[in-house]
C-alpha positions as MATLAB code, in Angstrom:
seq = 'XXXXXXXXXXXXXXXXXXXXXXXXXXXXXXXXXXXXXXXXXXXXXXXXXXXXXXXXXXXXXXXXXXXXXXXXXXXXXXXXXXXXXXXXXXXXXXXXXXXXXXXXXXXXXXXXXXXXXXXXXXXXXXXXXXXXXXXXXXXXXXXXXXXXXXXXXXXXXXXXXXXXXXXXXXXXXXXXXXXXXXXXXXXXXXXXXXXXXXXXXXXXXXXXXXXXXXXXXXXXXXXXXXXXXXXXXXXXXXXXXXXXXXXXXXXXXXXXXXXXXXXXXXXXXXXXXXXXXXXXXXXXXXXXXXXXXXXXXXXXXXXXXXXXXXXX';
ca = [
       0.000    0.000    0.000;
       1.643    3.227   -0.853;
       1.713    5.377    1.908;
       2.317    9.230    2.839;
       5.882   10.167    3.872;
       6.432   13.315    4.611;
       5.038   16.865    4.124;
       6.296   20.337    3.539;
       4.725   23.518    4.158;
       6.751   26.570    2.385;
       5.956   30.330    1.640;
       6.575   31.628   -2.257;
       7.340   34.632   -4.302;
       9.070   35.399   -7.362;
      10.459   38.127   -5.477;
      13.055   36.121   -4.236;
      14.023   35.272   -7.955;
      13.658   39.021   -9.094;
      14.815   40.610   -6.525;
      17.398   38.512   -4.840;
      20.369   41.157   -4.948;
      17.971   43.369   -3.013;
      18.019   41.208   -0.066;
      21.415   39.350   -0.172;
      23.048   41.518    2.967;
      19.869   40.050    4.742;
      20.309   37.179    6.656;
      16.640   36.731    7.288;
      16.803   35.766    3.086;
      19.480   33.697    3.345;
      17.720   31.957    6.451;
      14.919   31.622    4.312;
      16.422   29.975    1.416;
      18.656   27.715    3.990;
      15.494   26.287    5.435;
      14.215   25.431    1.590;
      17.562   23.276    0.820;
      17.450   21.789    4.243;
      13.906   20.634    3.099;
      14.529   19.586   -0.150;
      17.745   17.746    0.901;
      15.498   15.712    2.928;
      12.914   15.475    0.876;
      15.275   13.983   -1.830;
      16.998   11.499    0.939;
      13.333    9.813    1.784;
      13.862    9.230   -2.181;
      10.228    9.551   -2.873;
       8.233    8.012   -6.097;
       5.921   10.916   -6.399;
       5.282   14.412   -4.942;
       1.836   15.877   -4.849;
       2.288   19.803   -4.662;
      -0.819   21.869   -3.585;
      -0.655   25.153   -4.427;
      -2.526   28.710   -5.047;
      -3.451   30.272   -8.997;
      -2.459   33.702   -9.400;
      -4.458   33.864  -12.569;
      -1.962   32.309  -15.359;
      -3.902   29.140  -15.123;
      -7.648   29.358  -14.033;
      -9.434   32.465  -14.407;
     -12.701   34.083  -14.187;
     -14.466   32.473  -16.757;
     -13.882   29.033  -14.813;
     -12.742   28.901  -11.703;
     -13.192   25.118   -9.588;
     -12.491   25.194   -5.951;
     -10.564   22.443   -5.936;
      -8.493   20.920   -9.464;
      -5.908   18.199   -9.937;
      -3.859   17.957  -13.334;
      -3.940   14.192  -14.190;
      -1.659   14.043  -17.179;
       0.061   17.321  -18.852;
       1.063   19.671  -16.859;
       2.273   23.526  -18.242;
       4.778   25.703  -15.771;
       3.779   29.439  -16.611;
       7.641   30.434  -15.868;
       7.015   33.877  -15.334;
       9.547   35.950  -13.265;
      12.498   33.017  -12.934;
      10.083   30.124  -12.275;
      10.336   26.935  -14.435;
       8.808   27.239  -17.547;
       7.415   24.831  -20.017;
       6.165   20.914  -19.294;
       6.707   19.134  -15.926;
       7.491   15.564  -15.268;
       4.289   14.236  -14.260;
       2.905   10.683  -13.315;
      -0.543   10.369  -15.439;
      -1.360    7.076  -14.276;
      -1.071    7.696  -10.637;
      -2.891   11.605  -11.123;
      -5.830    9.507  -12.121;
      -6.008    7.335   -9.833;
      -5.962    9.545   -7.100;
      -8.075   12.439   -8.976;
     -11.116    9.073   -9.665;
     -10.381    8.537   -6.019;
     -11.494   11.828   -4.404;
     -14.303   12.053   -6.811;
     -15.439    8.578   -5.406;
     -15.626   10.123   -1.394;
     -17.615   12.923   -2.617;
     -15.058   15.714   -3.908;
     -16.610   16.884   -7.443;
     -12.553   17.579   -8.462;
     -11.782   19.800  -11.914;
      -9.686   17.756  -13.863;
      -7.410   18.639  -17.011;
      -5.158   16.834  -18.471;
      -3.352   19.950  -20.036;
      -3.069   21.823  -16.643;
      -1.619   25.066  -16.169;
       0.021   25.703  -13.416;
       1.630   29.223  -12.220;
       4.297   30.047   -9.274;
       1.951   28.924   -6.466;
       2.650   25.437   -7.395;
       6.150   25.774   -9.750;
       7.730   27.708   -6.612;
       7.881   24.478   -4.879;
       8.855   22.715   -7.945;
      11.711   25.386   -8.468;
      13.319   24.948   -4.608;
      12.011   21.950   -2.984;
      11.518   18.688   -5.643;
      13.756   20.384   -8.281;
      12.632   20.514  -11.667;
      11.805   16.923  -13.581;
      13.571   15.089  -10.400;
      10.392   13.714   -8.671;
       7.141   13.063  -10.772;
       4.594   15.920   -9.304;
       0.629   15.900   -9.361;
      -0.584   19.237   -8.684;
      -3.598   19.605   -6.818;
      -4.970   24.351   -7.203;
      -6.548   25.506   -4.422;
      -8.657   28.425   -5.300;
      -7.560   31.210   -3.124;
      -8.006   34.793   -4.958;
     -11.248   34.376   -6.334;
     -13.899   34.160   -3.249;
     -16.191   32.288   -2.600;
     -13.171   30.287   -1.655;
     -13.651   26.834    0.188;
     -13.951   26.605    3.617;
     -10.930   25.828    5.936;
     -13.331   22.377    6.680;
     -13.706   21.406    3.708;
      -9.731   21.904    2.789;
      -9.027   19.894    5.933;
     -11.452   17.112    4.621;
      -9.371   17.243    1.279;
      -6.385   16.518    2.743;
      -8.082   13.225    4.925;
      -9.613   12.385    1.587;
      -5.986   12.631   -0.342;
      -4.593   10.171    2.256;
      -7.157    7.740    1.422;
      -6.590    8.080   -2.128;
      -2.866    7.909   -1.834;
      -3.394    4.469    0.271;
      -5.054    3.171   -2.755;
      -2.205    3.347   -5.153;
      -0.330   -0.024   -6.028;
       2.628   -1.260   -4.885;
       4.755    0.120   -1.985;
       4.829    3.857   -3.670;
       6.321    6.458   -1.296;
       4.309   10.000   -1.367;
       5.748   13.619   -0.398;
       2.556   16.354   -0.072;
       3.693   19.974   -0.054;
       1.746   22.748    0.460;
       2.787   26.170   -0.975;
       2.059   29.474   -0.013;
       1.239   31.324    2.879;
       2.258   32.969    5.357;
       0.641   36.753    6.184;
       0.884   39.216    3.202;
      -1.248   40.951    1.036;
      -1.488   41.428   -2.377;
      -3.266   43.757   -4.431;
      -5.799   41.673   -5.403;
      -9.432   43.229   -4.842;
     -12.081   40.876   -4.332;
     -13.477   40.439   -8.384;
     -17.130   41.112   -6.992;
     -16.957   44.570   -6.006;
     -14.034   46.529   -7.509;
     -13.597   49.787   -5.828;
     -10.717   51.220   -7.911;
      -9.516   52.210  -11.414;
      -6.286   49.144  -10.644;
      -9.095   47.332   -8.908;
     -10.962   47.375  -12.760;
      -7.543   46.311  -14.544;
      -6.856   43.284  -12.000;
     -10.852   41.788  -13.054;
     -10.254   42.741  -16.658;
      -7.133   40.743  -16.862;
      -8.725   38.096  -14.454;
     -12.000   37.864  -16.786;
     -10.182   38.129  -20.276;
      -6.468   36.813  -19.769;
      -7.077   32.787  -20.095;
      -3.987   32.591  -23.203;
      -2.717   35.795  -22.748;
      -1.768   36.537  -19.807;
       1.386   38.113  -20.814;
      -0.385   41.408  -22.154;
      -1.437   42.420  -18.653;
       1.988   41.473  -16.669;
       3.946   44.275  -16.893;
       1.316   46.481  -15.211;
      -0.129   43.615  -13.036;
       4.177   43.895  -11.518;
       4.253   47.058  -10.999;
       0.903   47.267   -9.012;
       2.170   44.407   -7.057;
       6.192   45.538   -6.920;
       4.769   48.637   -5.220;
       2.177   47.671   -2.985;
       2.731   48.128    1.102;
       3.769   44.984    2.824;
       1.318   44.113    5.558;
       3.288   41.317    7.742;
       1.598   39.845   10.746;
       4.587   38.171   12.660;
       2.864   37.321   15.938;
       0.444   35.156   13.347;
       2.868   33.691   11.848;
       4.499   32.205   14.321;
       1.010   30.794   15.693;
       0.305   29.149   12.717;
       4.088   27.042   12.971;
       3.658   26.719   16.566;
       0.229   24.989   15.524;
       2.013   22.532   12.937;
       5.190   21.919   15.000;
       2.681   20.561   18.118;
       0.128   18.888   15.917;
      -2.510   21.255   17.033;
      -3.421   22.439   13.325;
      -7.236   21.131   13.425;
      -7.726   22.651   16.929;
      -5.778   26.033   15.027;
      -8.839   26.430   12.166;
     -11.631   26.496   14.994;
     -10.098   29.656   16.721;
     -10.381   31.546   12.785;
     -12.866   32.184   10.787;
     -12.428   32.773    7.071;
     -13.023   36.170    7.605;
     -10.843   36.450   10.957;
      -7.584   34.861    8.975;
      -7.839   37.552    6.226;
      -8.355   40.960    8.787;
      -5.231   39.326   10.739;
      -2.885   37.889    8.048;
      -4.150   39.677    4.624;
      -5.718   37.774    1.615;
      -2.676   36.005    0.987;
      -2.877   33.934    3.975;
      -5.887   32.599    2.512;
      -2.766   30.369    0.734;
      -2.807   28.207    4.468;
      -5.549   26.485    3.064;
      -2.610   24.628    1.040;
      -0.935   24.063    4.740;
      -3.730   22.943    6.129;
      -4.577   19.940    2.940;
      -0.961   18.901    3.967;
      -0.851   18.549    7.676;
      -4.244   16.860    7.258;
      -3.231   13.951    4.823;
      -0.367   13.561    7.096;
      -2.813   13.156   10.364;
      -1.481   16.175   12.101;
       1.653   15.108   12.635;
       3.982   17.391   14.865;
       6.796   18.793   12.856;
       9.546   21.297   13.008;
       9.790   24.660   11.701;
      12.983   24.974    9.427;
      12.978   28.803    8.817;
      10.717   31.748    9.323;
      11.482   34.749    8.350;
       9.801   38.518    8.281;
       9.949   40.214    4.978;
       8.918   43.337    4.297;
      10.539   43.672    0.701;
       9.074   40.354   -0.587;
       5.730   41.506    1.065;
       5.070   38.016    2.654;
       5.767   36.114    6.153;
       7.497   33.484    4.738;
       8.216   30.283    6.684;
       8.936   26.682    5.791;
       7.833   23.269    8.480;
       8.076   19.932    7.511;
       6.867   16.281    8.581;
       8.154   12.900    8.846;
       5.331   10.919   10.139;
       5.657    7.952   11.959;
       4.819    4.898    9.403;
];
């Protein structure tokens, strides 16, 4: 019976491809990055078969005109590339993506499915630092996290039970790594596509509605809004949410916050724990250890990175 084990919880931005010689005299960066080769290092040395990465869309791969809740690539699968991210097709395991994608349809999740799957920096981040590029066959599992209504913290947790069972019924003796990417406090720029209250506000649901193949025409803009946006950090929350995932406590964590509660306290991009919290559910809640966290301001994000050996 394959089996789960391990799982990774890391932060991502392109920042720290873009603008890495910002932030080299920082050892906070280099702390961060330290605690993403400690983690791949031991990802690689459990020598896994397969790595299912669950990740956030920033609009390069689902969009407006069809956005699922929940969606699992089951054959190929696209890299976006944009701003130092892997680009072009990923090394994939088809067979096993279907199995596990007929799987959580069977215990009740109604799961988008493609089999030509886009995927953008909320997923190739991970791919990029942690299971390094066409070294472990990935299945990527979006989370929708920008375009409300977004699913419920409940129902991600019941994902995550639901993607242990389906990982139990692959053949053989297979050996699974789940990482969830994104997270920790920031906000970005993105409005909420309902009720745009700004002239940027307008371009961001323009490009959301009408960018599906060409994405590329609104990026330069879309940057600079970003690039230049405030950073609004939320240490103290942060470092709850590890202490939560180090001690096992993570279900016991999602009762004390409300969907509306994480976003006043952490900013819309925390909304990205939902990725953390598939994770450390298909791996039972397993106490961990946190392997960096760092505050930073000029990457506009809390970033942080915890992994998981369960016992088998």
């Amino acid at each position: 019976m394959a089996k789960i084990i391990m799982g990774i919880g890391a932060s991502h931005t392109t920042l720290m491809n873009t603008q890495w010689a910002k932030v080299d005299h920082l050892p906070e960066a280099h702390a961060f990055r330290s605690g993403l080769e400690k983690a791949s290092a031991s990802l690689h040395a459990a020598k896994p078969d397969l790595a299912i990465i669950v990740g956030s869309n920033h609009f390069r791969g689902h969009w407006l005109d069809m956005m699922p809740s929940f969606a699992i690539g089951v054959d190929e699968v696209n890299s976006s590339g944009e701003h130092g991210t892997p680009k072009g097709i990923q090394k994939t395991c088809p067979e096993h993506s279907l199995t596990i994608a007929n799987s959580l349809i069977t215990q009740g999740f109604d799961m988008a499915f493609s089999t030509r799957f886009t995927i953008d920096h909320g997923i190739s981040h991970a791919i990029q630092y942690l299971t390094l590029e066409n070294q472990i066959p990935i299945i990527p599992i979006m989370v929708n996290s920008f375009a409300p209504p977004l699913p419920s913290l409940a129902r991600c947790i019941a994902l995550g039970k639901a993607i242990k069972h389906a990982v139990n019924s692959l053949p053989d003796d297979l050996k699974v790594a789940i990482i969830g990417s994104g997270g920790l406090s920031h906000q970005l720029p993105f409005p909420d596509w309902r009720k745009p209250q700004t002239e940027n506000d307008d371009f961001f649901v323009d490009s959301w509605k009408n960018g599906r193949g060409d994405w590329e025409r609104y990026e330069r803009k879309r940057r600079t809004i970003i690039v230049n946006s405030p950073p609004q950090l939320n240490e103290e929350f942060d470092k709850s949410v590890l202490q939560a995932f180090e001690s096992g406590d993570t279900e016991f964590w999602t009762m004390t916050v409300s969907e509306e509660t994480l976003v006043s306290l952490a900013g819309n991009g925390a909304n990205e724990i939902r990725n953390w919290l598939i994770m450390h559910s298909a791996i039972d809640y397993s106490p961990g250890k946190t392997l960096a966290y760092s505050a930073m301001p000029d990457w506009l994000t809390g970033m942080g990175v915890f992994i998981c050996e369960p016992k088998i």
